[in-house]
Steps between C-alpha positions, in 0.01 A plus 500: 500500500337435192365771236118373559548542870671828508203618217245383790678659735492814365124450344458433869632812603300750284203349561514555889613850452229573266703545185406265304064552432314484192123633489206299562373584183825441243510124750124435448542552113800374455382125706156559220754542192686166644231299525343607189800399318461177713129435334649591162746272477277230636287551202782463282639207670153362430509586113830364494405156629220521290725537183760217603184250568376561118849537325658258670873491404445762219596739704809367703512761722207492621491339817818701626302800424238389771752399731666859480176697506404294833841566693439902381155489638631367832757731497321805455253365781777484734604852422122596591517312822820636602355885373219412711746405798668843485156680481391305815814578697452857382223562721 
């Protein structure tokens, strides 16, 4: 058996016996803070393109700072969706 299935399987079990619950409210504003951070880092992904279109290759960086912002964006989305998961199977 593998660690993630044995994890599950124990995630699994708390949840049915009612362990494992988080308030409505600390969910709600914790899926808000996520996708907040989501719409931030859009913006900067945004600036960031910006700046490597009108540097160019002064800054050589540049474009692998847009390419990490957008895989932390979709990242943190995930983590929303999966928050927002739990929340559903909550109730």
């Amino acid at each position: 058996m593998s660690d993630n299935t044995f994890i599950n399987q124990v995630m699994d079990g708390l949840k049915e016996q009612g362990v494992l619950m988080m308030p409505d409210g600390f969910i709600d504003q914790l899926i808000i803070t996520l996708h907040a951070n989501v719409t931030a880092i859009n913006s900067l992904t945004k600036i960031a393109e910006l700046e490597v279109k009108m540097l160019g290759n002064a800054i050589p960086t540049g474009s692998r700072q847009v390419e990490s912002l957008k895989e932390l964006s979709t990242r943190i989305a995930e983590i929303a969706f999966n928050v927002e998961d739990v929340r559903n199977d909550q109730r």
